[in-house]
TIVO-2410 file (N, C-alpha, C; in nm, 3 decimals):
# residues 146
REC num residu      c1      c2      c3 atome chaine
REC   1      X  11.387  10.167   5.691     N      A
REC   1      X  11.299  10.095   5.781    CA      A
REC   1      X  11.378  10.003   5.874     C      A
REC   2      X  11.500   9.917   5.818     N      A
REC   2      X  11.613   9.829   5.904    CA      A
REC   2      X  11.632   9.935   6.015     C      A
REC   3      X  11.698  10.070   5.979     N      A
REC   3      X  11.762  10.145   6.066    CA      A
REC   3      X  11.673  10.136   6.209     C      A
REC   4      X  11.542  10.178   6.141     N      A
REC   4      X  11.384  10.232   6.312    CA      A
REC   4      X  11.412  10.135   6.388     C      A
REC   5      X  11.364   9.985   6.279     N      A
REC   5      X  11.353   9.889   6.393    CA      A
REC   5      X  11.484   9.869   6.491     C      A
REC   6      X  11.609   9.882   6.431     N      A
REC   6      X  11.708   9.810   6.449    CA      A
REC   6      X  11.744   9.969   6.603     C      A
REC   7      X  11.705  10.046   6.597     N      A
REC   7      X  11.698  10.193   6.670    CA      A
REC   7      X  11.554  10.145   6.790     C      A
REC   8      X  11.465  10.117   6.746     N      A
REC   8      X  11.323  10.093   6.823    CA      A
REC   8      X  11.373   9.964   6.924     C      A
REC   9      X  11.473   9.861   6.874     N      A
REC   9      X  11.515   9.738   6.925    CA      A
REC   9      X  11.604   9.785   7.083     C      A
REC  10      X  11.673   9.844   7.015     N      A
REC  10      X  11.797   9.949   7.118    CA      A
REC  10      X  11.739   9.976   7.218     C      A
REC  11      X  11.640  10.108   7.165     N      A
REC  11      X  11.581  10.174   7.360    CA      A
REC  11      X  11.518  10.083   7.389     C      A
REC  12      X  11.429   9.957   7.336     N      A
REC  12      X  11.390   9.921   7.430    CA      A
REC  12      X  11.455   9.806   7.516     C      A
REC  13      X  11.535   9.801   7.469     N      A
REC  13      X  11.655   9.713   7.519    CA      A
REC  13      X  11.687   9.771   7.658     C      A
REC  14      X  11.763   9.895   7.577     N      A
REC  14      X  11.865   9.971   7.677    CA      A
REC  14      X  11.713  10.012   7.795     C      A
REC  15      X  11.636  10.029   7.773     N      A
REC  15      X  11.518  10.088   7.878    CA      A
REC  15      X  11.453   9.994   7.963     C      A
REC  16      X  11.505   9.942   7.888     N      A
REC  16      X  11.426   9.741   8.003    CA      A
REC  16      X  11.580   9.714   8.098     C      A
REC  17      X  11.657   9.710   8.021     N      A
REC  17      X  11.773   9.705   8.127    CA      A
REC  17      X  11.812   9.804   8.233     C      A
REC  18      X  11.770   9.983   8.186     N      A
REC  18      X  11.776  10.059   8.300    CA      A
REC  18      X  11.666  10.003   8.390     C      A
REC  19      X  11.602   9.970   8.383     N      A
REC  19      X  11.467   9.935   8.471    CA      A
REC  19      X  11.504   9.799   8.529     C      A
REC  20      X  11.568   9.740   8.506     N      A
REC  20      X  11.632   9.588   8.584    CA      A
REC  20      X  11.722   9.703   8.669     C      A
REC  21      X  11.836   9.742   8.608     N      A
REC  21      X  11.931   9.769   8.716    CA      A
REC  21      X  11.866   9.841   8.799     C      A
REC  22      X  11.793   9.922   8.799     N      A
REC  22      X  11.737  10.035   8.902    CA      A
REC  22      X  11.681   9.944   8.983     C      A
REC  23      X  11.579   9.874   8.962     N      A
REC  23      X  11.542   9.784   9.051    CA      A
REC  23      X  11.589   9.722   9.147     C      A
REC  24      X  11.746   9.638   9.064     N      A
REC  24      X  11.848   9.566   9.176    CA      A
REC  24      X  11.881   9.651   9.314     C      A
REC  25      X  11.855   9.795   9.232     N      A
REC  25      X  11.973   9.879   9.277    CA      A
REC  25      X  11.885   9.965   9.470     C      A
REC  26      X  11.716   9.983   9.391     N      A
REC  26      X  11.643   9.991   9.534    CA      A
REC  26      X  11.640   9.888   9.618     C      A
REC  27      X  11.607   9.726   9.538     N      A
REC  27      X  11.597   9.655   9.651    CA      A
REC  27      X  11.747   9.610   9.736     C      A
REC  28      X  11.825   9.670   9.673     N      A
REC  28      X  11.982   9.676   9.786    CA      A
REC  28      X  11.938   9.802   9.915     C      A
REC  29      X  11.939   9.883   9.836     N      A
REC  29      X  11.930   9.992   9.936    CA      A
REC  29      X  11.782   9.985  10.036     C      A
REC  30      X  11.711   9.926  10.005     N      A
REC  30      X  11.553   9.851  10.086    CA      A
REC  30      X  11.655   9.813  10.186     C      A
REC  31      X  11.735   9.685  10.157     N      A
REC  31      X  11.739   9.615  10.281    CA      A
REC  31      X  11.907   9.666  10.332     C      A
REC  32      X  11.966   9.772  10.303     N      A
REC  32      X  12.023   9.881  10.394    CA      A
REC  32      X  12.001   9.955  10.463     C      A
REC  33      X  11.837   9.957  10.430     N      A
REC  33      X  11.735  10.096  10.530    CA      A
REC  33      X  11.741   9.978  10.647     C      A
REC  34      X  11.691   9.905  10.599     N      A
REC  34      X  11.656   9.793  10.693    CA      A
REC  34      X  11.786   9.741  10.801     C      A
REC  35      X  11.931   9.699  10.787     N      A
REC  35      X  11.990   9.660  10.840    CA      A
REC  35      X  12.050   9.786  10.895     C      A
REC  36      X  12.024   9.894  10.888     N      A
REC  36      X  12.069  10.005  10.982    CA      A
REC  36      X  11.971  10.040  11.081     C      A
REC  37      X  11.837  10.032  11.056     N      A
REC  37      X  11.736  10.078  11.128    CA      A
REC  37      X  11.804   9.967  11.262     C      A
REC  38      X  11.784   9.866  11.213     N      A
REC  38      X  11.825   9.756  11.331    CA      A
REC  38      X  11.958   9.804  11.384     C      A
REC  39      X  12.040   9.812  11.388     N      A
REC  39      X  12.192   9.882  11.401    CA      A
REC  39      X  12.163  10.002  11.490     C      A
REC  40      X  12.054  10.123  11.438     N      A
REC  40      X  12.094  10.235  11.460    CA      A
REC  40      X  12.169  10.331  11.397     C      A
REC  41      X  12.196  10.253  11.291     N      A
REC  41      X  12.313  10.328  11.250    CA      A
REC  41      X  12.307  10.469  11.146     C      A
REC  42      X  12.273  10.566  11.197     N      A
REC  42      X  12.221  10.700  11.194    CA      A
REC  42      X  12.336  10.730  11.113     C      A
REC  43      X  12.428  10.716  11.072     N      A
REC  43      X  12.535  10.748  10.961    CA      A
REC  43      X  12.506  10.717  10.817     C      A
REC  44      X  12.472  10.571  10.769     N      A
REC  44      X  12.376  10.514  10.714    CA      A
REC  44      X  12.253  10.535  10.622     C      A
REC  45      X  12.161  10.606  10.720     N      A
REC  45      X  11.995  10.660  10.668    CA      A
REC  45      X  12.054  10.758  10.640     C      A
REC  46      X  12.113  10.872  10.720     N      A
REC  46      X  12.117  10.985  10.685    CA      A
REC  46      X  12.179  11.025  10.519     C      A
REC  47      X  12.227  10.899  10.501     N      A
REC  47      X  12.293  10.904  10.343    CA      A
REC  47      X  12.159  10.831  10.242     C      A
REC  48      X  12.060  10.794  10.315     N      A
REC  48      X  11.992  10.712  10.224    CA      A
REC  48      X  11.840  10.800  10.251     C      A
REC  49      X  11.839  10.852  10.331     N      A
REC  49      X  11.678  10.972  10.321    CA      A
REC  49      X  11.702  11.065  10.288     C      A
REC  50      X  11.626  11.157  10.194     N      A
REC  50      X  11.618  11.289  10.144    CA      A
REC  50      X  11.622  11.427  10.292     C      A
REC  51      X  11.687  11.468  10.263     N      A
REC  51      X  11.663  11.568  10.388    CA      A
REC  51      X  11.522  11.630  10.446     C      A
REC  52      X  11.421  11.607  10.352     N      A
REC  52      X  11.290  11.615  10.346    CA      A
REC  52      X  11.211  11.524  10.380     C      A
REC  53      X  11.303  11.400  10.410     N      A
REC  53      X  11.210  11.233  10.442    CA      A
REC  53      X  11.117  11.260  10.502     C      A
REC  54      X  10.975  11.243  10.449     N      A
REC  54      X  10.855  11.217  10.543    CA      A
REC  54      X  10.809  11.070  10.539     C      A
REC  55      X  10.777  11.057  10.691     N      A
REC  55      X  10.672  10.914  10.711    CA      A
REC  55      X  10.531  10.913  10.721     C      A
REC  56      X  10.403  10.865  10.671     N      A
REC  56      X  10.325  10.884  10.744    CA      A
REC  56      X  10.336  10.688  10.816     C      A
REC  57      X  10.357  10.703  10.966     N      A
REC  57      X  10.407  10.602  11.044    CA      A
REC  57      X  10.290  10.526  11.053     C      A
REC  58      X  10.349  10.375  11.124     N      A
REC  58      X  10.264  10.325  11.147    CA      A
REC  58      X  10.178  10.351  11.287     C      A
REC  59      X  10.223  10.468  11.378     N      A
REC  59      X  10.194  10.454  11.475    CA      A
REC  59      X  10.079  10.607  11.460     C      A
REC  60      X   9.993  10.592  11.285     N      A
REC  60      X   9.944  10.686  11.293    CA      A
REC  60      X   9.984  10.875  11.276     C      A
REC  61      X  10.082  10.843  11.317     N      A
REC  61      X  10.206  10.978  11.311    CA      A
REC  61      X  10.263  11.059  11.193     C      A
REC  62      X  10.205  11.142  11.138     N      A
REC  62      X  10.337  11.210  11.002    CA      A
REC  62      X  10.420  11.272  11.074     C      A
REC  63      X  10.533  11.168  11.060     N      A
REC  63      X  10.671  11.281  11.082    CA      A
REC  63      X  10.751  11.306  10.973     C      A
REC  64      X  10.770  11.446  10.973     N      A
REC  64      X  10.765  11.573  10.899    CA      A
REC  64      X  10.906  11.607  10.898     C      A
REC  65      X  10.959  11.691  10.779     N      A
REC  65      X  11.086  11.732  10.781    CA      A
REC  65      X  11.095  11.873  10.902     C      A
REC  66      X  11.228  11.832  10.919     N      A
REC  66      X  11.266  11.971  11.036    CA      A
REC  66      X  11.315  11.850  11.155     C      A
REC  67      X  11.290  11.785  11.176     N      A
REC  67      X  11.339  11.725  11.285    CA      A
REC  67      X  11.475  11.644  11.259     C      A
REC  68      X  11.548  11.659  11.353     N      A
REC  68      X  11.658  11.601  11.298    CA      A
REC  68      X  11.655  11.436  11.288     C      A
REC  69      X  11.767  11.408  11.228     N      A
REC  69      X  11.752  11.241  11.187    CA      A
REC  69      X  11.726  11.168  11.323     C      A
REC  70      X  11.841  11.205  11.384     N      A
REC  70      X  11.887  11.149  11.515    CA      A
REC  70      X  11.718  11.127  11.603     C      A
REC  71      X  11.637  11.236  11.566     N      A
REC  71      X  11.479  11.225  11.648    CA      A
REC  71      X  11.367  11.172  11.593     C      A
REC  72      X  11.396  11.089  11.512     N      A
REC  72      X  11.319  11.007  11.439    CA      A
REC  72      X  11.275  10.886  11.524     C      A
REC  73      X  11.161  10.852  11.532     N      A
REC  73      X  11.103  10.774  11.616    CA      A
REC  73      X  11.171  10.636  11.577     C      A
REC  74      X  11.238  10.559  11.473     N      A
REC  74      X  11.315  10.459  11.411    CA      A
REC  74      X  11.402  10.447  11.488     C      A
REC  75      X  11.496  10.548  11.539     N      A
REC  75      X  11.657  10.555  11.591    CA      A
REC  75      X  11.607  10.502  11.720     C      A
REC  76      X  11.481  10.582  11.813     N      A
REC  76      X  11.443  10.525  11.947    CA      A
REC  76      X  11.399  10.408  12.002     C      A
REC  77      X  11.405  10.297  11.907     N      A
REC  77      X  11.286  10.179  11.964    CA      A
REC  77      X  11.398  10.071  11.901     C      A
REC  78      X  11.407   9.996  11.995     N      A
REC  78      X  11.473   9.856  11.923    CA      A
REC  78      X  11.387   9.733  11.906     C      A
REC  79      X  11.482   9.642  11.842     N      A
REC  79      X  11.366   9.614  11.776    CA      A
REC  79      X  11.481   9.451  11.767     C      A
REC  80      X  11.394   9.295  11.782     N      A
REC  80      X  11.444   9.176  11.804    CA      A
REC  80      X  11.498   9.163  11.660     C      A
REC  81      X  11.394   9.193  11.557     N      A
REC  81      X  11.412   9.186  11.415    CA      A
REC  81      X  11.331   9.224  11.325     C      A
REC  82      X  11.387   9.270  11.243     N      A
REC  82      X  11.306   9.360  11.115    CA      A
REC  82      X  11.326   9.296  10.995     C      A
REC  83      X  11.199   9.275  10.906     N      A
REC  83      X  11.267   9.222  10.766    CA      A
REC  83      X  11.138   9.307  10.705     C      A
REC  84      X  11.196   9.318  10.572     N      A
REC  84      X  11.136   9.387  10.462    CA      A
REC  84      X  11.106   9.264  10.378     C      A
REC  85      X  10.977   9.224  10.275     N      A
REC  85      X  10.959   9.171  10.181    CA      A
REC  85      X  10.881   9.237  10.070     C      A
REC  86      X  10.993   9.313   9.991     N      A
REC  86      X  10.946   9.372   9.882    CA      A
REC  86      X  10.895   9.299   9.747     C      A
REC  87      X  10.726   9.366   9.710     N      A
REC  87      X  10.660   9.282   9.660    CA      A
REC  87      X  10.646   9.353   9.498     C      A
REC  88      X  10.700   9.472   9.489     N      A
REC  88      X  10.667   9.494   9.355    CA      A
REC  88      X  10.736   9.645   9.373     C      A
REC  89      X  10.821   9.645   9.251     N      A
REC  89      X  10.910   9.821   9.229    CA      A
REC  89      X  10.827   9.882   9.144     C      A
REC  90      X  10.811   9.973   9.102     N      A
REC  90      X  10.738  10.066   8.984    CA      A
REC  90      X  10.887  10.226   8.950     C      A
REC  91      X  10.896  10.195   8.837     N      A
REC  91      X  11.048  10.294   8.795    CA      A
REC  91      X  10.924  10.431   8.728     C      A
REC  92      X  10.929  10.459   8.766     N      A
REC  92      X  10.874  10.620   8.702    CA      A
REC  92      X  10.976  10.736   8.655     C      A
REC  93      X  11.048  10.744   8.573     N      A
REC  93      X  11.198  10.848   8.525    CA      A
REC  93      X  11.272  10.856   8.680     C      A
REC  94      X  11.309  10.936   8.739     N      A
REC  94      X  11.375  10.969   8.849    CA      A
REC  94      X  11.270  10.926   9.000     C      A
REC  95      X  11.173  10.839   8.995     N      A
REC  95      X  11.155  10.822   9.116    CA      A
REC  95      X  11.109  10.677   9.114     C      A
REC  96      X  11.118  10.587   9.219     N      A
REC  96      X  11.119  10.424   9.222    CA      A
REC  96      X  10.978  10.416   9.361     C      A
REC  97      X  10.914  10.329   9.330     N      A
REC  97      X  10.814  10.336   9.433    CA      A
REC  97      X  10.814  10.171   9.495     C      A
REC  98      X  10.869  10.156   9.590     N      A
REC  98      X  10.885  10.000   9.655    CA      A
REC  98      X  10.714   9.965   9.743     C      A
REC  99      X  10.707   9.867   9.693     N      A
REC  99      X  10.600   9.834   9.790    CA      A
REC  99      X  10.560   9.680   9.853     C      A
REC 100      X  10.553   9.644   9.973     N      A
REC 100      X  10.550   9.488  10.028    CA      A
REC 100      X  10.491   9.534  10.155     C      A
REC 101      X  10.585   9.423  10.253     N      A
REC 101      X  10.512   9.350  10.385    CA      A
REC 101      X  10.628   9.399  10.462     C      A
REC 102      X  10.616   9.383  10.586     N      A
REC 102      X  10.743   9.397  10.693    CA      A
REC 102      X  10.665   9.281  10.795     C      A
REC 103      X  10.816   9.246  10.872     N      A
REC 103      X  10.767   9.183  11.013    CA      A
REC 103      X  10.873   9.281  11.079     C      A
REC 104      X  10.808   9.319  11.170     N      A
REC 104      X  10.905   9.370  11.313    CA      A
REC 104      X  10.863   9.284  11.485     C      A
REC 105      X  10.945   9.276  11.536     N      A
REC 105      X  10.925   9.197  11.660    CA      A
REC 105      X  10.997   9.307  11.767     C      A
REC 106      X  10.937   9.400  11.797     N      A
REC 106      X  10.996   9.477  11.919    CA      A
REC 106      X  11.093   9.453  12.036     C      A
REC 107      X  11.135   9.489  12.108     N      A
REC 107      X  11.182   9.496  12.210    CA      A
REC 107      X  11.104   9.507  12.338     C      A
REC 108      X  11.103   9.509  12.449     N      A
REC 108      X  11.046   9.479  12.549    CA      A
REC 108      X  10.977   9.661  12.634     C      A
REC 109      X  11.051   9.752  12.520     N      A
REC 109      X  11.069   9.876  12.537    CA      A
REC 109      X  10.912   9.912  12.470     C      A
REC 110      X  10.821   9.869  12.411     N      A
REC 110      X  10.734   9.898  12.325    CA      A
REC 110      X  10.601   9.857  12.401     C      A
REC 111      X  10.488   9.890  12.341     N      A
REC 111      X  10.385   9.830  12.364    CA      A
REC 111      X  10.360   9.670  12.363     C      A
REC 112      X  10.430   9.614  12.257     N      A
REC 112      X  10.363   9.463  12.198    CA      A
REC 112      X  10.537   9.443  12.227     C      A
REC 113      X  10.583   9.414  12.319     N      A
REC 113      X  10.732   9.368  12.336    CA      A
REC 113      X  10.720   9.221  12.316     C      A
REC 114      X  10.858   9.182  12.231     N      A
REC 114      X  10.786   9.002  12.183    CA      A
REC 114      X  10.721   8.937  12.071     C      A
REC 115      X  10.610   9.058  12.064     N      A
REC 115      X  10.488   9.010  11.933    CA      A
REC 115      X  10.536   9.021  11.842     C      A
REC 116      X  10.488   8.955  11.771     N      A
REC 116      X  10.538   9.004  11.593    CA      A
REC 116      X  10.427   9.052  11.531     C      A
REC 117      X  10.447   9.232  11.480     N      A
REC 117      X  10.413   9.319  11.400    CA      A
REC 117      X  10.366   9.282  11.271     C      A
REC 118      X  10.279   9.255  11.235     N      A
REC 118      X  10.297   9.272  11.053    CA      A
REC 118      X  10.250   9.407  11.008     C      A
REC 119      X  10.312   9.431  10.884     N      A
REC 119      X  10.274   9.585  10.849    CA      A
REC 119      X  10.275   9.579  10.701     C      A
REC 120      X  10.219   9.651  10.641     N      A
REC 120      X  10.248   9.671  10.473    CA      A
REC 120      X  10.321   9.780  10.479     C      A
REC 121      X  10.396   9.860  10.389     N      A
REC 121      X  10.432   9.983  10.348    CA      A
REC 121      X  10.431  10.002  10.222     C      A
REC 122      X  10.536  10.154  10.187     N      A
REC 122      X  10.530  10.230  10.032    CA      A
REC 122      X  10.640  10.291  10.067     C      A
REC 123      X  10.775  10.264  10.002     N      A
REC 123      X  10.844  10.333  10.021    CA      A
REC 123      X  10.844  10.420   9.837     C      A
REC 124      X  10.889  10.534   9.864     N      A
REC 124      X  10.877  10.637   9.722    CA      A
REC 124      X  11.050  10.695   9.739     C      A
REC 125      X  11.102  10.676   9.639     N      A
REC 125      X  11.266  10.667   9.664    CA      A
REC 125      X  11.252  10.765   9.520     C      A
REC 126      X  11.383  10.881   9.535     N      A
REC 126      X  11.394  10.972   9.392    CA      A
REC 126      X  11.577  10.967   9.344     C      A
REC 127      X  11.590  10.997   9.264     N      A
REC 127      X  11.719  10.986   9.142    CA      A
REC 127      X  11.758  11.117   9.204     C      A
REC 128      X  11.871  11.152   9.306     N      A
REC 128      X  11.943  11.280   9.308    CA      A
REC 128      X  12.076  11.316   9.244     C      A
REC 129      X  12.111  11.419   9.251     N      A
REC 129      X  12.306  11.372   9.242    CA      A
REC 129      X  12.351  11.270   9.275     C      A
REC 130      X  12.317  11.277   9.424     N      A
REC 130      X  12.422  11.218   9.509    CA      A
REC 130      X  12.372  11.076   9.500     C      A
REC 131      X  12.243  10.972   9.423     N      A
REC 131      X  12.182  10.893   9.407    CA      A
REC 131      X  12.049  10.874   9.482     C      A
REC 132      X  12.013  10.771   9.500     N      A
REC 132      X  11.869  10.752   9.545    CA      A
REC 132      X  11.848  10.765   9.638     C      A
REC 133      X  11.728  10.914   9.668     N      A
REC 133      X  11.694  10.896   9.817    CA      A
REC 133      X  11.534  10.854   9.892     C      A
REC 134      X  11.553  10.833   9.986     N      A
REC 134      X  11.386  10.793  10.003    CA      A
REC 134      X  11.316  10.904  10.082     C      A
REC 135      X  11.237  10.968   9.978     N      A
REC 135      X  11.144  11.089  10.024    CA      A
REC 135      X  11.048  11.071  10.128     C      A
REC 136      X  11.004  10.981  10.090     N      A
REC 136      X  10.852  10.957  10.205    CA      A
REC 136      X  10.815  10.793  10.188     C      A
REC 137      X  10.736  10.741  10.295     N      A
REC 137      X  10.708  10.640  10.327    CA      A
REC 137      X  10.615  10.653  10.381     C      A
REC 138      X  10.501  10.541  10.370     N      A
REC 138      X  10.367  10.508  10.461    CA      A
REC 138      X  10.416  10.327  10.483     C      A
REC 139      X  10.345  10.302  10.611     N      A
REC 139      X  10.338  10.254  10.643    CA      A
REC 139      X  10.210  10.189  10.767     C      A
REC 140      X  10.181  10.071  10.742     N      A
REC 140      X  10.077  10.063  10.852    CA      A
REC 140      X  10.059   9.911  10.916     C      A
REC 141      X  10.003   9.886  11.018     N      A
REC 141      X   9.976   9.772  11.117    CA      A
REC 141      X   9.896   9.705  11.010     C      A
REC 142      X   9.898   9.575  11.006     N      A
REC 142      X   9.821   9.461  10.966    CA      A
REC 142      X   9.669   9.424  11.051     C      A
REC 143      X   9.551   9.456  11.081     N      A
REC 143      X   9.458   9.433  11.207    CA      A
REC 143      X   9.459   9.297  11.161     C      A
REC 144      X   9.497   9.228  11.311     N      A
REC 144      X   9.435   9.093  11.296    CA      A
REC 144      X   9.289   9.066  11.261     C      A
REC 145      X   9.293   8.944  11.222     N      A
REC 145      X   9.147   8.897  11.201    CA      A
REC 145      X   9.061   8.858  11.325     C      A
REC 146      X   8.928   8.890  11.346     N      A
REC 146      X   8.862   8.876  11.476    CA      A
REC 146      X   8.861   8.728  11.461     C      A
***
């Protein structure tokens, strides 16, 4: 009976701690999506989205695999500043599901050039070889209050 518990003590040890590190480990790579989107830096995502990355965008839009990275509506629009505030991870075996708030403040290139955006999202991130990639994302506009 020492042995179970002292065995039952272990995984859940060792299983609470995979679930801390994994955690640390998306919200790093959260705010790498994030400081490249701002950048541009298409070297970057392309190591951190699944070759399959789908969005359904905030601009209403599913964009769909087949298009190349480089034509991703993200790479085209700049942007004053972007922040992510991730509000809660969920570890499911091989896939991590991030979910919070964003502010984006566009560029002068956009509709709302200036304004500040609020948005919620979902990012859904999976365990590959090569490590964690982010499959798909929703995202959407905040409607102001009348």
């Amino acid at each position: 009976m020492k042995k179970f518990i002292t065995l039952s003590t272990l995984v859940l040890y060792f299983g609470f701690s995979y679930a801390q590190d994994t955690e640390a480990e998306i919200r790093v790579l959260e705010q790498t999506e994030v400081q490249a989107i701002l950048k541009k830096d298409s070297a970057t995502l392309l190591k951190l989205w699944d070759k399959n990355y789908t969005v359904n965008s905030p601009d209403n839009v599913v964009v769909i695999p087949g298009k190349s990275t480089l034509d991703r509506p993200v790479l085209k629009r700049a942007r004053t500043s972007f922040t992510r505030d991730i509000e809660h991870i969920i570890i499911k075996g091989s896939f991590a599901i991030s979910m919070g708030s964003e502010t984006v403040v566009p560029l002068d290139d956009q509709s709302t050039p200036g304004q500040v955006v609020k948005r919620r999202f979902t990012n859904i991130w999976e365990k590959q070889a090569e490590g964690w990639k982010l499959v798909a994302r929703h995202a959407n506009v905040i409607c102001k209050p009348n």
